[in-house]
Structure formats: structure tokens, C-alpha cells
N, C-alpha and C positions, 0 to 999 in steps of 0.2 A: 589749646592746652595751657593754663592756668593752673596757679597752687591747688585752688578746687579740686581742680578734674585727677591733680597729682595726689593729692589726699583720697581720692573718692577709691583710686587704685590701689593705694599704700594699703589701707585699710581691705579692698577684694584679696590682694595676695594674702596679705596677712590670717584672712578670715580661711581660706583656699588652702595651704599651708596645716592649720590649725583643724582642718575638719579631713584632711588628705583627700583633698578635692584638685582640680584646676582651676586657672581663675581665669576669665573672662572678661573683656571688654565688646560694648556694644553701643555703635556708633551710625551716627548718617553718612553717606555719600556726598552730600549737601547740605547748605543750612535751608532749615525749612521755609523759611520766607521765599528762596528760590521756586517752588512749588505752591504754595499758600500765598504769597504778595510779591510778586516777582519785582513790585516797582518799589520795593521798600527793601530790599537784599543788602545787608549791613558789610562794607568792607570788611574781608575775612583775618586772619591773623598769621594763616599760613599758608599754603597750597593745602591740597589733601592729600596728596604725597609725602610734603614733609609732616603733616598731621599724623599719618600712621608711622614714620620711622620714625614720630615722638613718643609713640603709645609703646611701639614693637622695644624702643630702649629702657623701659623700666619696665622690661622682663615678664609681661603677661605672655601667658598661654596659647589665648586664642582670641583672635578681635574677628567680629562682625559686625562686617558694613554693610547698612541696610538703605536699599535702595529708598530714599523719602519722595516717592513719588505721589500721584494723587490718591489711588488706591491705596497708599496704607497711609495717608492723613486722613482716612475715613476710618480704618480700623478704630472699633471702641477699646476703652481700653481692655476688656476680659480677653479679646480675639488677641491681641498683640502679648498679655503673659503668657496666654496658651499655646499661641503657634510661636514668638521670638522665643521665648524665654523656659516654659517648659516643656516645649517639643524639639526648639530648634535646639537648646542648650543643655537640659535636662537640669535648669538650678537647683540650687539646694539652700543659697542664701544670694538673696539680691542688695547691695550697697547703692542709692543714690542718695543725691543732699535732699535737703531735708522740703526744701522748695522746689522739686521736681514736680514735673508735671507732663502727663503722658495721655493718649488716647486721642479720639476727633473729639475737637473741641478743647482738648486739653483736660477731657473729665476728671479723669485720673489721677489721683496724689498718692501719697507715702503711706495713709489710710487707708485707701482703697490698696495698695498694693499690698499692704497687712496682710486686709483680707481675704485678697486670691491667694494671698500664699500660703494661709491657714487650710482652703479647699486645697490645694492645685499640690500640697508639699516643699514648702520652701519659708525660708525667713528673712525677713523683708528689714532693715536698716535704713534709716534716713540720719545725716551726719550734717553737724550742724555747719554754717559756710563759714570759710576760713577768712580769719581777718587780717589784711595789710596796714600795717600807718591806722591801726582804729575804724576802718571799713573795711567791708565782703571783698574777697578778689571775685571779679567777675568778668566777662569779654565785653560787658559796655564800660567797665572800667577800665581796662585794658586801653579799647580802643580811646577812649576820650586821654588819656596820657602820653598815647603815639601821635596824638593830633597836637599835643601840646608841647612836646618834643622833653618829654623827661623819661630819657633813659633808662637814669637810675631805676626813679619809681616803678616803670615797666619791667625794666628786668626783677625788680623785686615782685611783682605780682606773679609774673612768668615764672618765676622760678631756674630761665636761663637769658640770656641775652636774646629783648628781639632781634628779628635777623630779616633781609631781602634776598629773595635767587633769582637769578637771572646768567643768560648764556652773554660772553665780550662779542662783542661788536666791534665793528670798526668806527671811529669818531674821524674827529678832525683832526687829531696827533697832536692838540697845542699844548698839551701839556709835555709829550717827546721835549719843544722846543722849548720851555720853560725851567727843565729841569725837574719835573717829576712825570713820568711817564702814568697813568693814571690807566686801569681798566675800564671799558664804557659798558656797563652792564645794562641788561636786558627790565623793563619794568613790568610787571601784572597789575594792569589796572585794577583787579579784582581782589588786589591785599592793600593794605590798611599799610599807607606810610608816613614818616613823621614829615613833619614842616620844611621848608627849606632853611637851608643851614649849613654848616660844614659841622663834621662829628668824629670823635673818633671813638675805632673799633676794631674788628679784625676780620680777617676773610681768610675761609677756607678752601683749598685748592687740592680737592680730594681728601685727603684725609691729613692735608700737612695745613698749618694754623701760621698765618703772618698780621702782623699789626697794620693796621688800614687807617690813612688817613681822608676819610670818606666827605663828598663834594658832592648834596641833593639840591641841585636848582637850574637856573633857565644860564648861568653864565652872564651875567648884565654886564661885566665888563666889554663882552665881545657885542654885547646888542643883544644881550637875551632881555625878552621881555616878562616881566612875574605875569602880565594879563593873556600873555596868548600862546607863548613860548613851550615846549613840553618840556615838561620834568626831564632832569638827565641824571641819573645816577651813575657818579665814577667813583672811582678808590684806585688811590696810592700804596701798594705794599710794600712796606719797609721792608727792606731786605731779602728782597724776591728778585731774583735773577733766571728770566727765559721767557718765552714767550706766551703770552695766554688768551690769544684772537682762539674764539669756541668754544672753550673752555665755559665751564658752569661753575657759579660762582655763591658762595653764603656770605652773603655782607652782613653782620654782627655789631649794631649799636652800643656803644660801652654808654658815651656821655656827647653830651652835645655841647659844641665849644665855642661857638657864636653862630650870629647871623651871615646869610651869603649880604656880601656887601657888592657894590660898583667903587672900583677904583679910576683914580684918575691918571694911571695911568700903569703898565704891564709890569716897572717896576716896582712899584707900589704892592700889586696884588702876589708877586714872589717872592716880597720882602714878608707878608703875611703866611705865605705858604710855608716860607719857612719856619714862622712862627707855631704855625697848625701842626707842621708834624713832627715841631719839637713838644710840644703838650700831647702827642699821640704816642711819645716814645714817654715821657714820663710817666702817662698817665702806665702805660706798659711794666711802666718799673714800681711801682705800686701793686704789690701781691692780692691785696685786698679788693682793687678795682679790675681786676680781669677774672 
């Protein structure tokens, strides 16, 4: 979910509204490479959990997920307007970008969906792609700035702060003894994370919001190694008091505030910590950057 996909809606409701219609979104289960090149499957951007309670909060209708399995990557495109779109949904006007492409094979464009909409009853919209910083927002651009670890830029594509979920676990409590008690959060191999680093951010704890002074890497001071080591994602919440072993958790990238480093020695790396989560409380005090 990208400015794209957020315009592509702005525009259904708007259209939905204007004709006293409902508006609809129509979506995959999966990204289609999971099905079509299962060995080429591009780190995703969110769960598909939090993908529909991203759709479900800019107030559509009805969303349908459609299962992208094999049998309908064969569907051509006439069979998928006729049976998704005016049997399943009964259109009356269809909104995608202007570079869409639908059916086996990918036959089907903005053209062709013109055309079926001229037989089949419906009007067919292609919107041109929306541009960030002078480029498309798109999910290969997305991901190539989560691997580069710019925040900013991402959350300006996104349209909100990337963000990681995952359930606390139990770590090794070094952080208890260091002076900042840190959550050890859960990773999905299968979402798109940034670089190792220290960042700050915020994390959600049901529905209450604290400032996070977030720690993605192997630990090398304690002997984590960057070559073999797995990823650890923790976070510090400022001003969070109780307990949160189980607890699910939205880790929220604001800005990234350096590299993880090895220190030479424990008082060295809290002398720093206290540095990190003094730029996580300013950057906090900054209306503009949260």
C-alpha cells in the first residue's frame, strides 16, 4: 500500500460517492510470483493482515481477495471482467493506474478494459502514477529505500511510517542491566526490512503509541557476527511502564540515526545509548517528523 494504491482509492470512493454507488477494492491473497516464479517472490511490505487493515482504514466498502492461484493466472482477461468484476461485483466504473495489466499473460491493459466495459456496462479509468521526489511511487521503489535505510523517503512514498510486527519474546535481558529494558520482537522473514542500524521510531501497544528507540542487528559488541548472526530486532519505549513478554507489537521507522557499531567496551555502547534515545525524544519533539 503505496501513494498509488492510496490515489487509485481516493479516486474509487470519490467516483462511488458521485454516481451513489459502493466502492470496491480488489486484491490478491498473494503476490503473484508466489504462484507464477515462486523462486523470484519479492520481500513483501507488510503482512496481508496488516495489508487489509490498510485498505479497510481509508473507508472502502468492500474489498475482495482473490485467491492468485494457478487456475486464475490462466484466466484471460475477458473471463476475470466477467466473472471478478461484473458478476462478482456488479461495476459500473473501474479505476486502475494507467500501467495495469491483467489476464494470463498479462494480456490485458486499460485498453482492453475500455473495451469490455463498453460490451459488459461499466467505465473503465486508468490514472496516471503518482510521483515522489520527481519519480513513480511504486513497491520496487518502496523496497529499494527500505534496503537503503531512508525512512524519510519511504514513509514519504507510503504515505505513513514503514513499520515491523512481530510477538516480545524472551532475549537475554542485557539491555534490563544496561539501563534500558528493550522488547525483543518477533521477525518475518517474508517482509522487506531496512539495514542494520539503530533508528528511531514508535511502537504501538494496542492502540496506545510510545516513542521507540529501535536496535536492527546481530549485537557485535556481545560477539554478534554481521556474516552469520540473525537479525534481532529490539525497541526501547520511552515512557512505557509494565510488562510486554507476548505482547504484538508495530515497530514504526521515523529516521535512521546511525550505524550499529562494536564498541570497545559496555561503557562506551550506554554512553551511546544514551545518545540514541536522546535524538529519539527530540526527534519526538518535532511535530513535523512524527
Amino acid at each position: 500500500m503505496h501513494l498509488g494504491h492510496r490515489a487509485l482509492i481516493a479516486r474509487t470512493k470519490d467516483e462511488a460517492r458521485r454516481r451513489g454507488l459502493v466502492s470496491a477494492v480488489v486484491t490478491w491473497d498473494r503476490h503473484p510470483n508466489a504462484t507464477l516464479r515462486p523462486d523470484a517472490v519479492p520481500l513483501l511490505l507488510s503482512t496481508p493482515e496488516r495489508k487489509v487493515q490498510l485498505i479497510e482504514e481509508l473507508g472502502v466498502d468492500i474489498l475482495l481477495v482473490l485467491p492468485f492461484d494457478r487456475e486464475l493466472s490462466q484466466w484471460p482477461p475477458e473471463r476475470f471482467v466477467r466473472d471478478a468484476l461484473v458478476n462478482g461485483l456488479a461495476a459500473r466504473a473501474v479505476v486502475v493506474g494507467q500501467g495495469w495489466r491483467f489476464g494470463h499473460r498479462a494480456a490485458g491493459d486499460v485498453a482492453l478494459l475500455s473495451e469490455l466495459g463498453g460490451d459488459m456496462g461499466f467505465d473503465a479509468e486508468g490514472l496516471p502514477l503518482v510521483t515522489v521526489a520527481g519519480e513513480p511511487a511504486s513497491s520496487s521503489r518502496v523496497r529499494g529505500c527500505i534496503s537503503a535505510g531512508d525512512m524519510v523517503l519511504t514513509r514519504a512514498l507510503l504515505g505513513r511510517p514503514f513499520a515491523l510486527e512481530g510477538r516480545v519474546v524472551p532475549g537475554d535481558d542485557r539491555g534490563a542491566s544496561l539501563g534500558y529494558p528493550t522488547a525483543n520482537v518477533t521477525l518475518d522473514p517474508a517482509i522487506a526490512a531496512p539495514p542494520r542500524g539503530i533508528y528511531a521510531g514508535r511502537a504501538w501497544v494496542e492502540d496506545q503509541v510510545y516513542p521507540a528507540a529501535i536496535s536492527l542487528g546481530v549485537k557485535p559488541t556481545f560477539g554478534g557476527d554481521p556474516d552469520r548472526s540473525p537479525l534481532v530486532l529490539e525497541a526501547f519505549l520511552l515512557d512505557f511502564v509494565g510488562d510486554l513478554y507476548g505482547a504484538d507489537l508495530r515497530i514504526e521507522f521515523l529516521e535512521r540515526l546511525r550505524d550499529e557499531l562494536k564498541f570497545d567496551s559496555v561503557d562506551e555502547l550506554v554512553a551511546q545509548m544514551d545518545r540514541d534515545v536522546t535524538a529519539t525524544r527530540r526527534l519526538h519533539d518535532r511535530p513535523e517528523a512524527v
